[in-house]
N, C-alpha and C positions, 0 to 999 in steps of 0.2 A: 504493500500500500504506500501512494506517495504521502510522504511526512506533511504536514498542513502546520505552517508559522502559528507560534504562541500569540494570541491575542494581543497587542502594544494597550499602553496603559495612557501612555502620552501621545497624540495625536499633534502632528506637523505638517505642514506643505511640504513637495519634496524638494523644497529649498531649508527646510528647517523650520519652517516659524510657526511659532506653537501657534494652533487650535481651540482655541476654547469648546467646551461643550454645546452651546447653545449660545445664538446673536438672539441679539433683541434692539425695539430703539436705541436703547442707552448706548448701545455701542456705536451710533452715528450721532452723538451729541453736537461733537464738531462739522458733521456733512453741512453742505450750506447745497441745497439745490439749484438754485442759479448758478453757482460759481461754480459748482464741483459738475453740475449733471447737462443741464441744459433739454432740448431734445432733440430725437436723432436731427442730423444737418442742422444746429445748431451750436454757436460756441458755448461751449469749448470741444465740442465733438466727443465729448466720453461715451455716447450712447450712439454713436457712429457719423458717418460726415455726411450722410443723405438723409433725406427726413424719410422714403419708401423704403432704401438699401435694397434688400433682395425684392421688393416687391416687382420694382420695376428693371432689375437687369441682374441675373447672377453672377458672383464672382466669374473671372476667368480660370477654364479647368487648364493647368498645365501637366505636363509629364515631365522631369528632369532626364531626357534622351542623348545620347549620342554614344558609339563605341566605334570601336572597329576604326571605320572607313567611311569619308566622305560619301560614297557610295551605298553604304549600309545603312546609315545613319538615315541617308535620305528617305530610302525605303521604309525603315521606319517609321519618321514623321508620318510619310502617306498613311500607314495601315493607321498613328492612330489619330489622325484626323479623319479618315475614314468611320474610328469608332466612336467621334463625336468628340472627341478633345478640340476645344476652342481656342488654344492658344500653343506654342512651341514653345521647349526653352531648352538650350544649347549645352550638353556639357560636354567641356572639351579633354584631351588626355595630360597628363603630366606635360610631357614635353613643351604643348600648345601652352599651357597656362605658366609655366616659365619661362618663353622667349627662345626655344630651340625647336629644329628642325626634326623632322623625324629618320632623315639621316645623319644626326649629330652623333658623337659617341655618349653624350649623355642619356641620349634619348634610348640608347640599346634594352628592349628589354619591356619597354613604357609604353609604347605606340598603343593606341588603340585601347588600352588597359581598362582604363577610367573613365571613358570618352571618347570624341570623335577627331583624330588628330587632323588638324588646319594649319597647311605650310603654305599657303600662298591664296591671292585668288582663286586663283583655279577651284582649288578645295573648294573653297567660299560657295562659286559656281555651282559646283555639283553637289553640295548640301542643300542648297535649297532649288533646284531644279524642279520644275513644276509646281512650285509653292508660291502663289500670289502674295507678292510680299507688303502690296499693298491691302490686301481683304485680313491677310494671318498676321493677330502680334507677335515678336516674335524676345524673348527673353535670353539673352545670354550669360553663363555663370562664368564669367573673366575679371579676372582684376589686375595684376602689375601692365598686361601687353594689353588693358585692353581698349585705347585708344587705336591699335591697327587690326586688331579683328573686327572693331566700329566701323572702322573706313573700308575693310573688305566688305562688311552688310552693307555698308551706303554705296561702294560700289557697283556690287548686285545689282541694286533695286535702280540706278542707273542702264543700267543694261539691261530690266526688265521694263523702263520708260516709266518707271513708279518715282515722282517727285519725292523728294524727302521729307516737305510736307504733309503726305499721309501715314506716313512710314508711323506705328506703335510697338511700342514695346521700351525695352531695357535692357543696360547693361550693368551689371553689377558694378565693376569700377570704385569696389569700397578698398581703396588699398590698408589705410587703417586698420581695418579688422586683420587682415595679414600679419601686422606684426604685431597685433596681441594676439590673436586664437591660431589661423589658420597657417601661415609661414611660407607660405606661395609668393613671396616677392622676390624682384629681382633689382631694383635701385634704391640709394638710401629714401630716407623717407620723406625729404623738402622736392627733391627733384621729381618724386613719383607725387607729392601734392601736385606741383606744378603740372606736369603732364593730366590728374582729374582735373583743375581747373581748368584746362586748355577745353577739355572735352564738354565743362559746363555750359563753357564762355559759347565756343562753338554750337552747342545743341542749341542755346537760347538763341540764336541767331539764325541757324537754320533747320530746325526738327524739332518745330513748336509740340508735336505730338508725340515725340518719344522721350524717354526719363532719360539720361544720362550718365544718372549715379542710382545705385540701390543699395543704401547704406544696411549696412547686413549687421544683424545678431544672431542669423542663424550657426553661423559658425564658431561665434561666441559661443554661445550655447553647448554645441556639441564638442567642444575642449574644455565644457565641465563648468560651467556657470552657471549660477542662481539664475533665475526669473529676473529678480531688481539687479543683478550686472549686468543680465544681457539689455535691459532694457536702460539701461541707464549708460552704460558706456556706446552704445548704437546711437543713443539721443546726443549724446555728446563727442562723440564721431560726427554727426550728424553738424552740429553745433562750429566742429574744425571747419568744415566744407563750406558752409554758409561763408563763415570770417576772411576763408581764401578768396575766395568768389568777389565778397565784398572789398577787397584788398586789392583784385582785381578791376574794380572800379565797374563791373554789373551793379545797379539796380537790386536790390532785396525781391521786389514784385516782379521783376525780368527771368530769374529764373528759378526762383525757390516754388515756384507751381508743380517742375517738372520733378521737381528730388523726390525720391521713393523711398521706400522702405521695407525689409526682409525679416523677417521674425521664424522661431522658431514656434511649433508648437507639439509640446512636449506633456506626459502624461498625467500632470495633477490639472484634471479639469479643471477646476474655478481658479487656480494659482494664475494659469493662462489666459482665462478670460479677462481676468483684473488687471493679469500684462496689458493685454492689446489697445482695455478701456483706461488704462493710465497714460500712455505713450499715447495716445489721440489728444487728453489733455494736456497734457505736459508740451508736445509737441507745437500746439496751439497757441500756448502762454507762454514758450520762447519765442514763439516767430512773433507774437503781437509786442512784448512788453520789451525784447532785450534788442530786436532786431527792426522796431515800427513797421511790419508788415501790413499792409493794409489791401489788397486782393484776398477774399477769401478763401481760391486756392491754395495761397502760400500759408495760410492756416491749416490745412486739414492735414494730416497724416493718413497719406496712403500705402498699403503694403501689401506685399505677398505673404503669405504662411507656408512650411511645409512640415509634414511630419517630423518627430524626432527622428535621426537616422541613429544616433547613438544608443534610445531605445530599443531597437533590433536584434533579435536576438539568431545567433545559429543554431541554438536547440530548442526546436519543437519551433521551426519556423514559422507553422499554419497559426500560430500565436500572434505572428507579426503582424496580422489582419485583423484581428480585432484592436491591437494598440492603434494602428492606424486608423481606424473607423473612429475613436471615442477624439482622439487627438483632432483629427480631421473637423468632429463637430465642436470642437473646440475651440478651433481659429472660424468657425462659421458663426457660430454665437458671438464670438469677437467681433467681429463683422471684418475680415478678410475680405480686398480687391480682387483676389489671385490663391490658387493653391495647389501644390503638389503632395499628392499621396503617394508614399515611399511603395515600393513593392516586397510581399513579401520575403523575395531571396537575396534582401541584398547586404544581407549580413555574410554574404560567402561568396557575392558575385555582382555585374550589373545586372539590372531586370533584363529578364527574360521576354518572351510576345504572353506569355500563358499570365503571368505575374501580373504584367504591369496592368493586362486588360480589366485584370480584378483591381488594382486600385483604379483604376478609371472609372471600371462601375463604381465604386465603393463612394467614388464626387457623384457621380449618378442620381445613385439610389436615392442618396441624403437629399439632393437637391429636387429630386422629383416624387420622391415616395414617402416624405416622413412630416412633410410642411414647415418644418426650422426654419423656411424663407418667408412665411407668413408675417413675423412682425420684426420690425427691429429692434435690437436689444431686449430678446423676450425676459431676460435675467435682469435686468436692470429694475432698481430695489430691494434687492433682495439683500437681506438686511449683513450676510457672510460675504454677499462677492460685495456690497459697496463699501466695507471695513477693509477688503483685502484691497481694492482698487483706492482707498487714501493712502494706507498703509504703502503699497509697492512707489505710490507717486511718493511719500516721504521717501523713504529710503534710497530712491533714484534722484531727487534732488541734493540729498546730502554726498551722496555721489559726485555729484555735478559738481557740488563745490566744490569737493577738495580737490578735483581736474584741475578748477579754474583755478585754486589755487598757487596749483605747481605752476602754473602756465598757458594749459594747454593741453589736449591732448598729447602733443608729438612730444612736449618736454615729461609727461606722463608716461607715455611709452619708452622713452631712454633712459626713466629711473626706472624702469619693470614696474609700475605700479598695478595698471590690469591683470600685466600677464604673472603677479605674485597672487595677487585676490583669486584670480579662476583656478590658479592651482591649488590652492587651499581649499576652496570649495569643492573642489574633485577630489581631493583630498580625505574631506570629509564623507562625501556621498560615497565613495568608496567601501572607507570603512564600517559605513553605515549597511551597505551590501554584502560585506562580509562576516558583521556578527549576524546578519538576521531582520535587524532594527528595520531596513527596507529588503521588503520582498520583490524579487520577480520571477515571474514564474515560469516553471521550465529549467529554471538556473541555480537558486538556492532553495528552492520550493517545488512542492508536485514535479520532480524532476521525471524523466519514463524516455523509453528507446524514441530517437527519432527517427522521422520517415522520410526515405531518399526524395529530394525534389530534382528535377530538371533545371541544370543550370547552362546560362552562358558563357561558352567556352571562348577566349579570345587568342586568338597563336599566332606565330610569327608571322603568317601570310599576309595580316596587318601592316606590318614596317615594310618588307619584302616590296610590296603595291607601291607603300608614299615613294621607298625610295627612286623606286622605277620611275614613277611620273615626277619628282623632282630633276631629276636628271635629262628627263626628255625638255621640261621646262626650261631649266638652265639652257639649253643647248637652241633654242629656238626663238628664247625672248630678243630685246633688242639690250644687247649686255652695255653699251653706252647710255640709253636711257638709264638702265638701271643708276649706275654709276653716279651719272648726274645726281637721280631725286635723293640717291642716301649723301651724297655730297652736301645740298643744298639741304637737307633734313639737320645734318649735324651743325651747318652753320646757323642755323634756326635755335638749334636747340642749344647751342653757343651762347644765344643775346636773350630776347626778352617776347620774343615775337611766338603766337599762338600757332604750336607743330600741326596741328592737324591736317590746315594745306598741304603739308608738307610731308606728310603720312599717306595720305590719301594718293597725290601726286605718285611716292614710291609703291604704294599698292597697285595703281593702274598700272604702273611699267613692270608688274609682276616679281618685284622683289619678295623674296620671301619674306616670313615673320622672322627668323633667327637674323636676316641681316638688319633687314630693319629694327630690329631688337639691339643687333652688335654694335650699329649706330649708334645708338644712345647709350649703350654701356661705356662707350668709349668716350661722349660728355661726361656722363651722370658718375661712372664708377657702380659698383652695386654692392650689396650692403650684408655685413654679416651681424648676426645678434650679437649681444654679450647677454650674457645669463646674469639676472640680478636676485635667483632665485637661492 
């Protein structure tokens, strides 16, 4: 028989913070309802930033897809737009998302692993072939390179006769979180600002309709972060970007419409909900009071959700489906723009066609068979999430101070302040998984034989392909253009002047991403940590 956890006596979120038995008024002494709630589409947005939300348009369904090969990858997208996925989002492999080719020597090994490897337009090309990229949003998960896999999509949609004015979607482009959580960058960290501002500066000027930046917690999160870190270091990540921009000499209302937001969401239902409806606040009362915002776009915090992927477990995989299901309506009751449901095998692989179909349904069913889009903010009042939704904004504020105090985020980041806080919180939740304290199941609990699932297998024939077709590239481009635009890129990125032109430029004359990455290593230098842990 599987063993069944001892009853707990103290009750906590699974960030820690005690539970009481039972809320009641008394525990909203301090709520002020104008200031704290408002209603939906109204300031301060805590009960979401439309007054219908789901009534009148559901979130966008995405899938987090790409593996293999441009060519794979594409096929892909078609089946699952095919099965009703409203939206794409791009993930690329190791090598793509730090600035090397897939015939590099680093890349040996990497190709296709994680993602969909992109060495050139070309690629570009053939990932989205047949994909109207003016009708499909399209999202991509890039950050240190991703100013030139921007310019390969804008180059696309060029060649598809699609303005860049209708062009939707997003690119991650949160370098920040890279060097607290995730670790994927590749230039120190003023130079690699410099390059996101280029791409604000840019979008606001021509791609009124796509986000630029999608300041991310999700990967906060998943390197072991509270709720109130993720949510409080993303806001203030959040908060760097605005001040560059402004520094930049943009307009606050020019393009703070366009900035997004990525959240995780993760297993303790109301802990998550209280996340999504504090960060709408909070988000609101920095742009109006620290920044004079006055468009009410530049007010609202809009974001994507997607499952905990650190949740996931490899034993008793068929497990991974219901975590996603509960989490899923978790970022929906938050009221989520966007969302991706993890699949269940990807604690041992990327999703599979069998996999992923089931999280597809699994946005499906929620959004069509269970009515959770009937009202917005059905929880709102309730007397536990709106103690837990002051609570989190305390907390993330006191946060924010002590940022502002160092400086800054970036002088933040080069004392290790985040990245000492998330590891101690990983720390802790650890330990808390291994005396018992937190159950999951399958793992320290109701443990039983698992059952073989079909997984995606990805093997050299991946690298074998890029390298083939890099090589025929090389050999047919015009290798003086090339030369030219990465000449004229480095002297760009020499002075003061916005690279983009100048990316874009080297993209059309089919420079790869590892050169045009070399480019700018060869400015910027690129960056190693020091541990302050």
């Amino acid at each position: 028989m599987p063993k069944a956890p001892a009853a707990s006596r103290v009750f906590t979120t699974l960030s820690g913070v005690p539970v009481q038995p039972v809320y009641g008024s008394e525990d909203l002494a301090d709520l002020d309802a104008a200031r704290d709630l408002g209603a939906p589409g109204e300031f301060p947005y805590t009960r979401g930033i439309h007054r219908d939300m789901y009534q009148g348009r559901l979130w966008t369904m995405r899938q987090f897809s790409g593996y293999a090969t441009p060519e794979e990858t594409n096929r892909r997208y078609h089946y699952l737009l095919e099965q009703g996925q409203t939206g794409l989002s791009v993930a690329f492999d190791l090598p793509t998302l730090m600035g090397y080719d897939s015939d590099h020597p680093f890349s040996e090994g990497e190709v296709g692993k994680c993602g969909v490897a992109i060495c050139s337009l070309e690629d570009m090309e053939i990932l989205f072939r047949g994909i109207p990229l003016g009708e499909v949003s399209v999202s991509m998960t890039i950050n240190s390179p991703a100013a030139v896999l921007w310019a390969m999509y804008l180059a696309v949609a060029e060649q598809q006769g699609v303005a860049w004015s209708r062009l939707s979607g997003t690119i991650q482009n949160d370098i920040l979180k890279e060097y607290i959580a995730q670790k994927e960058y590749i230039f120190p960290p003023r130079p690699s600002m410099r390059l996101v501002t280029d791409t604000i500066e840019f979008g606001a000027r021509h791609t009124p309709r796509f986000n630029p930046i999608s300041i991310s917690g999700y990967h906060i999160r998943e390197a072991g972060s509270t709720a109130v870190q993720e949510l409080a270091f993303t806001l203030r990540d959040g908060v760097e970007y605005v001040e560059w921009a402004l520094e930049r000499g943009l307009a606050i209302d020019e393009f703070a419409p366009r900035l997004s937001f990525f959240f995780n969401a993760h297993n303790d239902f109301f802990e998550e909900i209280a996340k999504y409806r504090a960060a709408r606040k909070l988000w609101a009362y920095l742009m109006r009071d620290r920044f004079g915002a006055k468009n009410e776009r530049s007010l609202k915090l809009r974001f994507h959700s997607q499952t905990a992927g650190c949740s996931l477990t490899w034993q008793q995989p068929y497990n991974n489906v219901v975590r996603t299901a509960i989490q899923a309506l978790a970022a929906v009751l938050g009221g989520t723009q966007s969302l991706h449901t993890n699949s269940l095998d990807e604690a041992y692989a990327l999703p599979g066609e069998h996999a992923v179909t089931i999280a597809l349904r699994t946005q499906q069913v929620m959004a069509y068979e269970t009515d959770v889009t009937a009202a917005p903010d059905p929880l709102g009042g309730s007397y536990f999430l709106e103690r837990l939704t002051l609570d989190s904004e305390a907390a993330a504020r006191d946060y924010i101070r002590r940022i502002d105090e160092m400086g800054g985020m970036i002088p933040a980041i080069e004392q290790g302040f985040p990245q000492s806080e998330i590891a101690s919180a990983s720390y802790q939740y650890q330990r808390a998984v291994e005396s018992g304290e937190k159950v999951i199941v399958g793992v320290n609990a109701y443990q039983a034989a698992d059952e073989p699932i079909e997984l995606l297998q990805i093997d050299q024939s991946a690298q074998d392909q890029q390298t083939r077709k890099l090589a025929a590239l090389r050999a047919r481009r015009d290798a003086g253009r090339v030369r030219r635009a990465l000449d004229e890129l480095q002297r760009a990125a020499e002075g003061t002047e916005n690279t983009m032109p100048h990316i874009l430029e080297a993209v059309r004359a089919y420079a790869t991403l590892g050169e045009i990455c070399d480019a700018l290593r060869a400015v910027f230098g690129t960056y190693q940590e020091t541990s302050h842990i």
